[in-house]
C-alpha positions in Angstrom: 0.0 0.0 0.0 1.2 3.7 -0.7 1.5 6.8 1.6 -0.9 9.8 0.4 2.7 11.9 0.0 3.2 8.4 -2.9 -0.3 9.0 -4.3 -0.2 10.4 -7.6 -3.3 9.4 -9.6 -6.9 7.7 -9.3 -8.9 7.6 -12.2 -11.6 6.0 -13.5 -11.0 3.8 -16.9 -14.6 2.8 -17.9 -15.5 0.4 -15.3 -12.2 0.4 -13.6 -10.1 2.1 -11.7 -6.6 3.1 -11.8 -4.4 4.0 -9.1 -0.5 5.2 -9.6 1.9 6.2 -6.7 5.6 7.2 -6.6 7.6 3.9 -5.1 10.4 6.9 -4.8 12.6 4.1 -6.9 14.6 4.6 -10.0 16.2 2.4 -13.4 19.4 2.4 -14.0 18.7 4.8 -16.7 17.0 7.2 -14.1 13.2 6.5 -15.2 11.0 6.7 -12.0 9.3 3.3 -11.0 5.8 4.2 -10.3 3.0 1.7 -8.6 -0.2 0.7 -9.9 -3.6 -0.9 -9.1 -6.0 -1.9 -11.7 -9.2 -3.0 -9.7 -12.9 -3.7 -11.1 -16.2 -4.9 -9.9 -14.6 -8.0 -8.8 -11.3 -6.8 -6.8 -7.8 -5.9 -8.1 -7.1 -7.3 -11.8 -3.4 -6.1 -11.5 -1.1 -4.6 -8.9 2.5 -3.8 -8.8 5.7 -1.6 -8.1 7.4 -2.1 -11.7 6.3 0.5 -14.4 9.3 2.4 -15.7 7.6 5.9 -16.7 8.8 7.6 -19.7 11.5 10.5 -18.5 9.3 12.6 -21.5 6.2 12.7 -18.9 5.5 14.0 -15.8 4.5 10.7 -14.0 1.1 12.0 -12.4 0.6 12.9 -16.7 -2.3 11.0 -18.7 0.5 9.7 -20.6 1.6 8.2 -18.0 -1.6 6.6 -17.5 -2.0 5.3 -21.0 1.4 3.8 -20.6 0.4 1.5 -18.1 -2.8 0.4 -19.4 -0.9 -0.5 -22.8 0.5 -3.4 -21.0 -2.9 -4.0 -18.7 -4.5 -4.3 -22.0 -2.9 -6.8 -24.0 -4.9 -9.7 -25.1 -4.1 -13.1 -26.2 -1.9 -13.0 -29.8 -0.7 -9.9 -29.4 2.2 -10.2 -27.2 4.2 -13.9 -26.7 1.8 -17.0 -25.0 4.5 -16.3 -21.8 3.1 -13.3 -21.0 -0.3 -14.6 -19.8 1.0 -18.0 -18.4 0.4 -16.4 -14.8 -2.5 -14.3 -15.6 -5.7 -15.7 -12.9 -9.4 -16.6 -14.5 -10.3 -13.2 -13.9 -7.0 -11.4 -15.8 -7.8 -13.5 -18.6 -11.7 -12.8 -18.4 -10.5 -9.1 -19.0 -8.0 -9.2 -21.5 -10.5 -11.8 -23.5 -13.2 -9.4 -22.5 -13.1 -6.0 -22.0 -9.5 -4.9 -22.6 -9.6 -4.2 -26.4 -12.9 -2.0 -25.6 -10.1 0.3 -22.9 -7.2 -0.3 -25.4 -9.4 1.7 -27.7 -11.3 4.3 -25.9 -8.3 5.6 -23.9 -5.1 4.7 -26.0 -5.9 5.1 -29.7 -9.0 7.4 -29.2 -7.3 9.3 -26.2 -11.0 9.8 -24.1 -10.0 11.7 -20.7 -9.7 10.1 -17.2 -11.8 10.6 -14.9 -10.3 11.7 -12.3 -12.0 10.3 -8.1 -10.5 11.5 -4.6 
């Protein structure tokens, strides 16, 4: 869990929500690691402390934002069979499901976030 000095973002993303803090982590190359939580009706789809953010953005940016959901989005045959190997029934109910629907309302289409709190 994140500090509210961590929290950057919380935005709704259709029927989800997004959450981004600041793990105050860097790359080697100086990107700053942010955190994530990707919940939905059902609980958290996705949670972690490993998105490298683009130095080009401000990390609380909706670019950010797209950035992370272009990996929370991927579906089956459009990255390597690995990649979902771990993914739980209800990961691969939303990448099956709804993520093509996000992928294009919020990263080709560019709709705004919503943002809550």
């Amino acid at each position: 869990m994140y500090t509210e000095e961590q929290k950057l973002r919380k935005v709704r993303v259709g029927n989800f929500i997004l959450e981004t803090w600041d793990t105050d982590r860097y790359t080697r190359v100086g990107k700053s690691i942010l955190g994530y939580r990707f919940s939905g009706a059902l609980g958290t789809l996705f949670e972690g402390e490993n998105f490298g953010c683009s130095p080009l953005h401000a990390v609380d940016s909706d670019e950010v934002l797209r950035g992370i959901l272009s990996f929370l989005t991927l579906q089956p045959g459009e990255d390597e069979e690995y990649h979902f190997e771990e993914y739980s029934e209800s990961q691969m109910a939303f990448a099956e499901e709804s993520a093509e629907g996000l992928a294009f309302c919020y990263l080709i289409e560019k709709e705004a976030f919503e943002d809550i709190e």
